[in-house]
N, C-alpha and C positions, 0 to 999 in steps of 0.2 A: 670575812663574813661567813665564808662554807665552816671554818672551824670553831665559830661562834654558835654556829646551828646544830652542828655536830655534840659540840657540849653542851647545847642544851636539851639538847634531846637525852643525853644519858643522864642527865640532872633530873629530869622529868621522870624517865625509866627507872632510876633508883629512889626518889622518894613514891614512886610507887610500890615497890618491892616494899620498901621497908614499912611504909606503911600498912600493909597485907603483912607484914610478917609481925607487927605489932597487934594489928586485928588477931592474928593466929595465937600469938602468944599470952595473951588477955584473957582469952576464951575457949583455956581447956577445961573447963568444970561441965561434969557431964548433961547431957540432953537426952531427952526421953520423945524420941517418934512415936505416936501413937497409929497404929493402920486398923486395917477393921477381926473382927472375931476376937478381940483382944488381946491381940499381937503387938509387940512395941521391939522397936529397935534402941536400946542407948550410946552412945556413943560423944565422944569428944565434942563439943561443939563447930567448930574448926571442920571437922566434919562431914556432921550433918550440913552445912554450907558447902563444902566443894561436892559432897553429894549432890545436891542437888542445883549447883550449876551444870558438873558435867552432864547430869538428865535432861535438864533444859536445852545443853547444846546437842546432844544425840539425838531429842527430838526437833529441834529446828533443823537437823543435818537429815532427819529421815524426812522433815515435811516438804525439805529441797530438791528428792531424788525425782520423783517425778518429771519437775522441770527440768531438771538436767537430762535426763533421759531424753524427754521430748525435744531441746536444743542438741543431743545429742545427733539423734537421729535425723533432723533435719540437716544439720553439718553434716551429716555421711550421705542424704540423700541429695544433697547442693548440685552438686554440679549432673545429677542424672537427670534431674525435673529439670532443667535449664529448658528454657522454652522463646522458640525465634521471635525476634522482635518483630513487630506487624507493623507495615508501611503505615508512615501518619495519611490521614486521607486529607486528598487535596481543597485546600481552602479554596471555598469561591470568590471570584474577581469585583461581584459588588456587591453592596452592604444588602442587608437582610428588606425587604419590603417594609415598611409598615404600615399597619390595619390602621 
């Protein structure tokens, strides 16, 4: 069964691949960026697409730093802030009156 799962996971990872590598090969006819002042980038198609995944992931990797920062700093302050645990107060022996 474990090499059953094994192969099909590289069966999966390769008709990915190939598949990405047929998108790529499709779509080398050029592409025209247009940005602003009338500046344009042209470029392969093929591209302009990893272009701008890798932007997308650089900025979801910058909009992560903060939080990492902030878990960071908490893990290095862990064990300073520890703070004693406070005796439970003693329950009383009969139930509450009631009005």
């Amino acid at each position: 069964m474990k090499n059953f799962l094994w192969l099909l996971k590289w069966i999966l990872k390769s008709a990915i691949f190939f598949t990405l590598l047929a998108f790529a090969l499709n779509n080398q006819q050029d592409t025209t960026v247009h940005f602003f002042f009338g500046t344009y980038w042209r470029a392969p198609q093929v591209l302009v697409v990893l272009g701008t995944f890798a932007a997308g992931v650089a900025a979801g990797a910058l909009a992560m730093v903060p939080h990492w920062l902030k878990q960071r700093r908490a893990a290095n302050l862990g064990p300073l802030a520890s703070v004693e645990p406070q005796p439970m107060p003693a329950t009383a022996s009969e139930p509450p009156h009631e009005l």
